[in-house]
C-alpha positions as CSV (number, residue, x, y, z in Angstrom):
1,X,0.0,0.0,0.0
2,X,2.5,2.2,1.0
3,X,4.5,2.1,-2.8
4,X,1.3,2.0,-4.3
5,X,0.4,5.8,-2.5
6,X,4.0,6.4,-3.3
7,X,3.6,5.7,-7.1
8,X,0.5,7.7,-6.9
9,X,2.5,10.7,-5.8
10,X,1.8,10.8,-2.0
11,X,4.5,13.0,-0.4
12,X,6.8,11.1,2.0
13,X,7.3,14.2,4.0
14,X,4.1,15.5,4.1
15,X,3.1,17.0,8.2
16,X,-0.5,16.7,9.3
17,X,-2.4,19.5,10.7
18,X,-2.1,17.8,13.9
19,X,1.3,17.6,15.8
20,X,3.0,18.4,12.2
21,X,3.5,14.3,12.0
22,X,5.3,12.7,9.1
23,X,5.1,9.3,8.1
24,X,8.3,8.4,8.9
25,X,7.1,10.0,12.8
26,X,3.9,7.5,12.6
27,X,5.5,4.5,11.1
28,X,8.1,4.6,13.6
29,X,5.8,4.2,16.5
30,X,5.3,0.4,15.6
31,X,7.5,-2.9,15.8
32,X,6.9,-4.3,12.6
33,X,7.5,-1.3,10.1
34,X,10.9,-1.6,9.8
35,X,10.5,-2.4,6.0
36,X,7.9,0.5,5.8
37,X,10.2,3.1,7.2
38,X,13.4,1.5,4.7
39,X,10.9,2.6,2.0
40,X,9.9,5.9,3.1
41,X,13.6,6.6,3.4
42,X,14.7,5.2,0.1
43,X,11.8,7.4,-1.5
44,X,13.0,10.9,0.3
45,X,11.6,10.7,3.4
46,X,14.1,12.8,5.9
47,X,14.9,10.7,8.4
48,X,15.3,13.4,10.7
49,X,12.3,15.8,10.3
50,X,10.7,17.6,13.2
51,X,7.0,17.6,14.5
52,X,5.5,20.6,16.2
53,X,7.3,19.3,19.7
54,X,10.6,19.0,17.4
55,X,10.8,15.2,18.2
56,X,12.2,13.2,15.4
57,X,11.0,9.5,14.4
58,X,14.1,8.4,16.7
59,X,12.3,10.0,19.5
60,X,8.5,8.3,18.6
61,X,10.2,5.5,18.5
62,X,12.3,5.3,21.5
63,X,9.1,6.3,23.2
64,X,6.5,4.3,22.2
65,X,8.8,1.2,21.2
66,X,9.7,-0.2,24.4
67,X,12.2,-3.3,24.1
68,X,10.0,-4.3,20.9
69,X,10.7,-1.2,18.5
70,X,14.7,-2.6,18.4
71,X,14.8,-3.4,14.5
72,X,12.9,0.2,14.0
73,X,15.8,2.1,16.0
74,X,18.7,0.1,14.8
75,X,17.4,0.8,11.1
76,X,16.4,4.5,11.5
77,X,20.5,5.2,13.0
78,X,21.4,2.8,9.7
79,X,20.2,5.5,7.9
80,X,21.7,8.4,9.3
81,X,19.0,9.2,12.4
82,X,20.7,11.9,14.9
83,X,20.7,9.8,18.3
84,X,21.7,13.3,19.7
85,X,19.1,15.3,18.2
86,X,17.1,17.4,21.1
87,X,13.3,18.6,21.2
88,X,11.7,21.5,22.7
89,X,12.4,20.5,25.8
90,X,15.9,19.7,25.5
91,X,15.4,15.5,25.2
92,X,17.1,13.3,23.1
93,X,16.4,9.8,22.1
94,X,18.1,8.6,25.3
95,X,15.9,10.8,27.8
96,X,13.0,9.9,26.0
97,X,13.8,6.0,26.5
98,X,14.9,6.2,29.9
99,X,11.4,7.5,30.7
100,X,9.9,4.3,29.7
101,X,10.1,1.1,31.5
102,X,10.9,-2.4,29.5
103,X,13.8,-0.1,27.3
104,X,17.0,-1.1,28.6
105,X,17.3,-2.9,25.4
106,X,16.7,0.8,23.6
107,X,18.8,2.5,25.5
108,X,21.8,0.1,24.9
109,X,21.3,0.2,21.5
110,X,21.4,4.3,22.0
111,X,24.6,4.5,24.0
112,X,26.4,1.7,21.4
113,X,25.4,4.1,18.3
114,X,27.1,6.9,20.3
115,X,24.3,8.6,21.9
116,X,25.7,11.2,25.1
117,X,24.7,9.6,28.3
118,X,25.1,12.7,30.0
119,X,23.3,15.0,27.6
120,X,21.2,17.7,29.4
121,X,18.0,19.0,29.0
122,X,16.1,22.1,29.6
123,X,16.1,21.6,33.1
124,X,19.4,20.1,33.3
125,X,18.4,16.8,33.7
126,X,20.6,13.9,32.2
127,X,19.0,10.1,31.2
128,X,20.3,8.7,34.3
129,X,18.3,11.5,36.2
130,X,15.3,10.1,34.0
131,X,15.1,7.0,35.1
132,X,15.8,8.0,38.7
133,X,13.2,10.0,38.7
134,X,10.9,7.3,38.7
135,X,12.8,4.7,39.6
136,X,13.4,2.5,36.6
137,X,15.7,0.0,37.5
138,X,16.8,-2.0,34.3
139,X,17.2,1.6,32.8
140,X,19.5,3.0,35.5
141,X,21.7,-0.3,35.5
142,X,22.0,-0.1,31.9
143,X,23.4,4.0,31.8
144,X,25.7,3.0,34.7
145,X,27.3,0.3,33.5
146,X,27.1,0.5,29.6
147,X,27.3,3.9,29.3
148,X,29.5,5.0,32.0
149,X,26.6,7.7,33.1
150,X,27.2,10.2,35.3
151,X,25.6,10.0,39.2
152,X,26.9,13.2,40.5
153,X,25.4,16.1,37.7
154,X,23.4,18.2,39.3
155,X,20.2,19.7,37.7
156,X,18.9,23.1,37.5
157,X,17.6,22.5,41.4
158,X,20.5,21.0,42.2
159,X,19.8,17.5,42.5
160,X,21.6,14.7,41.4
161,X,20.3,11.3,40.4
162,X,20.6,10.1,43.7
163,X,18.3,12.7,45.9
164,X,15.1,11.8,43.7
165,X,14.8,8.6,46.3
166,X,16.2,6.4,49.2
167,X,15.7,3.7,46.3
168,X,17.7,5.5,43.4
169,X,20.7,6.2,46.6
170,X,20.7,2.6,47.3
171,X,20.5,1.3,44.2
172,X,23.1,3.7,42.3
173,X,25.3,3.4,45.3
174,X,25.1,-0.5,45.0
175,X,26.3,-0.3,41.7
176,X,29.0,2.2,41.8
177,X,30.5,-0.2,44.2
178,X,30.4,-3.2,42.1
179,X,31.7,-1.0,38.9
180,X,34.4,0.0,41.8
181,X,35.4,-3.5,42.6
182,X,35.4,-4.8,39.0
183,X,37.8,-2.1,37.9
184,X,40.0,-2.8,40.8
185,X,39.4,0.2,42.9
186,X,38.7,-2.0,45.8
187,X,40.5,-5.4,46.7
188,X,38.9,-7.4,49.3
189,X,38.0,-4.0,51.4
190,X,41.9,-3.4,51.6
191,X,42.2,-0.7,54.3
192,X,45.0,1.0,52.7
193,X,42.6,1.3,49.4
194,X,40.0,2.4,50.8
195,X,41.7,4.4,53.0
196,X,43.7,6.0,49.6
197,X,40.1,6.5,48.0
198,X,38.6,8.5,50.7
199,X,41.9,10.0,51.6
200,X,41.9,10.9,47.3
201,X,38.5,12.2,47.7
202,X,39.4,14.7,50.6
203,X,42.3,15.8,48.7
204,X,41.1,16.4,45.0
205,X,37.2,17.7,45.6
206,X,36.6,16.6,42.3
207,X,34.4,14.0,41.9
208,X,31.4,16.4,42.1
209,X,32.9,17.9,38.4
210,X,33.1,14.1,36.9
211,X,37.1,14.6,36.7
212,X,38.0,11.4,37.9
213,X,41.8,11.8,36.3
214,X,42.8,13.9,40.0
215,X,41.6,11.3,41.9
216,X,42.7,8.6,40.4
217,X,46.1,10.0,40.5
218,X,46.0,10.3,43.8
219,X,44.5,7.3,44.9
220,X,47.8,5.6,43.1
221,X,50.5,8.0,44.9
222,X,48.3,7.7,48.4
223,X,47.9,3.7,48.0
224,X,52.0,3.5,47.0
225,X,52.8,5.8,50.0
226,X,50.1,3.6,51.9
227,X,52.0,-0.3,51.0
228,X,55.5,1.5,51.5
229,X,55.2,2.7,54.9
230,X,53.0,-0.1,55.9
231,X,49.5,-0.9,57.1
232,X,49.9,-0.3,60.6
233,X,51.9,3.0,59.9
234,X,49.7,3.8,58.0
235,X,46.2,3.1,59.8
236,X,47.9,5.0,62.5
237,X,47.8,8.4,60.3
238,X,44.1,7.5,59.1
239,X,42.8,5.4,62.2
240,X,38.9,5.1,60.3
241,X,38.6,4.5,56.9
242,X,34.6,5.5,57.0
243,X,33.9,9.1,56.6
244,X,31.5,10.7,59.4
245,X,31.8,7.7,61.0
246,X,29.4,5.9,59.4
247,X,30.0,6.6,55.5
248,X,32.2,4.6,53.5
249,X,34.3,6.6,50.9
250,X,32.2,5.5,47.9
251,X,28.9,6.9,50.1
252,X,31.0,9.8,50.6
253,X,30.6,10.9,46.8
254,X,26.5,11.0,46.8
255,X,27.4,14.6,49.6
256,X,29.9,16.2,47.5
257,X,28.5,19.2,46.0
258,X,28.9,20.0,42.1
């Protein structure tokens, strides 16, 4: 039907009154057009047009897609979609996913065909602050650990991912410190490790900024300083490797002000 409308002389990029929708826009929406939308493209159809919110097919699709809508994404970047393109409220593909629940698959997909994971919108707000926002689990894992998303950002009210919820805390928290242990930041709770993080921490201020290349710099020359002159010398000149007391060093990041 569609090449017969085509052959007829149906315009690929025409916008209906409504929304200012193209086809590409309404075909993108469903799981199964992914042959639809290789037509529409190959006949003209810009893969990239705006509707009256300036969300581009990428964007229908990433939101009403879910996990399902993969071939439709993975085709409309094949053919040149802007995963970084922004609406009128400052969203790209990637915001737009993480709003959804069941996208994790989406949003890999995103961050793989180069999508920023710490884009901002109009209100500051990155992805990861998204799916915080509402808790979406799969989605939060997913920017952490594929797309190395930022927790600390702060947006224009200067919260961070973590101060939507006592859920988002724990859970981010939780998997900063596996990310921390599979890098080799931490080795079997090593005193003089941890004690070199938190001491790194103290020292640089940075982490707020998402420089991590002061810190880890320090935690190196701390942690050499720490095995030279020994454990006990040095758990004598930093007796409690928790911070307040109670707060481990990686807790310590979540109070560190941008």
């Amino acid at each position: 039907m569609v090449k017969f409308l085509i052959k007829r002389g149906a315009n690929v990029n025409t916008q209906s009154a409504v929304n200012k929708l193209t086809p590409l826009h309404c075909a993108a929406v469903r799981k199964n057009n992914k042959e639809i939308i290789e037509i529409l493209i190959k006949k003209g159809a810009n893969v990239n047009a705006l509707d009256e919110s300036k969300n581009t097919p990428l964007h229908s699709a990433s939101a009403e897609g879910h996990n399902s809508c993969q071939k439709v994404i993975k085709t409309l970047i094949t053919k040149e979609a802007n995963v970084n393109a922004k609406n009128k409220d400052g969203w790209t593909p990637l915001h737009v996913a993480a709003s959804y629940f069941s996208s994790e698959r989406i949003i890999e997909i995103l961050i793989a065909k180069g999508a920023n994971v710490n884009a901002v919108d109009e209100d500051k707000r990155t992805p990861l602050h998204i799916a915080a926002s509402s808790f979406k689990e799969e989605n939060i894992k997913v920017l952490i650990k594929k797309g190395n998303a930022a927790p600390f950002l702060q947006d224009k009210d200067d919260k961070t991912p973590l101060d939507y919820s006592s859920d988002a805390y724990d859970y981010i928290m939780q998997l900063l410190k596996e990310k921390a242990i599979k890098k080799g930041f931490i080795y079997s709770s090593s005193t003089a490790v941890l004690g070199a993080i938190t001491m790194a921490i103290a020292i640089t201020n940075e982490i707020a900024t998402v420089n991590a290349t002061s810190i880890t710099a320090a935690v190196i020359i701390i942690t050499i300083v720490a095995v030279a002159i020994g454990s006990a010398a040095y758990i004598s000149s930093n007796p409690n490797t928790k911070v307040n007391g109670t707060k481990q060093p990686l807790e310590l990041l979540s109070f560190n002000k941008l």
